[in-house]
Steps between C-alpha positions, in 0.01 A plus 500: 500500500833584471437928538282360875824295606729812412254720738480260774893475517523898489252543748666225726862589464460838730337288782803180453786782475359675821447171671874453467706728741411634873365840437128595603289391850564184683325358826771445767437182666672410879736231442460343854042552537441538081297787595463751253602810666549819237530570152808652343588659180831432338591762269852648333647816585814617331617168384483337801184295671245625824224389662246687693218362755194631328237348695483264842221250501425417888238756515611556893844609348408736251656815692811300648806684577819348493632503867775281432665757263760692601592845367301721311258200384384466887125470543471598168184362286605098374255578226716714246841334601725453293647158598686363173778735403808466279435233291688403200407251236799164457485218313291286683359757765400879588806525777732819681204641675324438825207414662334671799255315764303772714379252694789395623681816425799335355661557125619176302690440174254392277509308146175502274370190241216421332366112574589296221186328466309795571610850438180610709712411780818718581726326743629776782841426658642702823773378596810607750822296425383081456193567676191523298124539489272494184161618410313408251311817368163459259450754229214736535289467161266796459 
């Protein structure tokens, strides 16, 4: 009994550890319609935290450009994006970085946390100044 408790907690401690901070794929979800609209992988690079659009899920927007960039990123492919960049991890939060919205073409400071309740959920901040907007992101379980 005891050897089967062992393997269950050995086998289980991977999945809880992973379960705990905001790397890997997460469904982006609209804050204002709750649509699900892409899929984006956080990853680290260099000590620091990214996130890239690896796949949009409106079927009609598959191929979108982003005509509200500016610069170099103009009508460029959304899918591929990188749209989180900079991150660091604080105390309480991943903060320092930004956050990117093709659709509106505008870039945002941007803090990172997982839900307390449910670290399935990763709570998405932009903000510019006092002004704020949150998303509530689901974790993509393969």
């Amino acid at each position: 009994m005891r050897r089967s408790s062992f393997f269950v907690v050995l086998i289980a401690f991977p999945v809880l550890v992973f379960s705990q901070d905001v790397f890997g794929k997460w469904k982006t979800v609209d804050d204002e319609t709750g649509e699900e609209k892409s899929v984006v992988e956080i990853y680290e690079e260099n000590g620091k935290v990214f996130g890239r659009i690896v796949e949009i899920l409106n079927p009609d927007r598959k191929n979108a450009l982003c005509n509200r960039c500016e610069g170099s990123d103009k009508n460029k492919p959304i899918s591929g994006m990188i749209i989180l960049k900079n991150m660091k991890k604080g105390d309480e939060y991943y903060e320092g970085g930004t956050i990117f919205d093709p659709s509106k073409g505008k870039k945002y400071k941007c803090k990172l946390w997982l839900n307390e309740s449910d670290t399935n959920i990763l709570n998405v901040r932009g903000y510019i100044a006092f002004l704020f907007a949150t998303q509530h992101w689901k974790r993509v379980v393969d």
